[in-house]
C-alpha positions, 0 to 999 in steps of 0.5 A, spaced: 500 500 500 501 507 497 500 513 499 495 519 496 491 517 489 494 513 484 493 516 477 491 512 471 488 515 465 488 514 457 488 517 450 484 513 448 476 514 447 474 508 445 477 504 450 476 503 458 482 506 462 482 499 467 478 493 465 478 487 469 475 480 465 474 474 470 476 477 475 473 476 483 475 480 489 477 485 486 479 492 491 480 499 487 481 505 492 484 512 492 485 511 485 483 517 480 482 515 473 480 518 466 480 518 459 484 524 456 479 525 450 474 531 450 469 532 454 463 527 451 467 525 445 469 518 449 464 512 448 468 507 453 467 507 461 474 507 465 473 501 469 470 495 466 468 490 470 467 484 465 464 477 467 467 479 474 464 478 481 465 480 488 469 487 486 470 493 490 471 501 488 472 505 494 474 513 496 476 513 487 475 520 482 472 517 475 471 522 470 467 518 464 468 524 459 462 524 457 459 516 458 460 512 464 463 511 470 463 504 471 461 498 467 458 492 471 
């Protein structure tokens, strides 16, 4: 474990920033994370959890750009 927020952004729009597949338990927290694209130009979410379970996000900052946040 760290201290203060991690940063973890994209350029790319059409893509989510942190994606997990078949993953279970899975614990984010004091992240932040966004797509670097314009505002409303991204059709990806930042974190995309696919065929996944059991999953946490805690006290993070998503900025969607535009259209979700999270995908479950």
């Amino acid at each position: 474990m760290g201290l203060g927020k991690v940063k973890v952004t994209t350029d790319q729009d059409h893509s989510s920033v942190i994606e997990f597949k078949n993953c279970y338990n899975i614990l984010l927290e004091n992240i932040e994370s966004y797509h670097n694209a314009e505002e409303y130009t991204c059709s990806a979410p930042v974190i995309s959890f696919a065929e996944s379970k059991g999953s946490k996000v805690n006290s993070c900052l998503l900025n969607g750009s535009g259209q979700t946040g999270i995908e479950l």
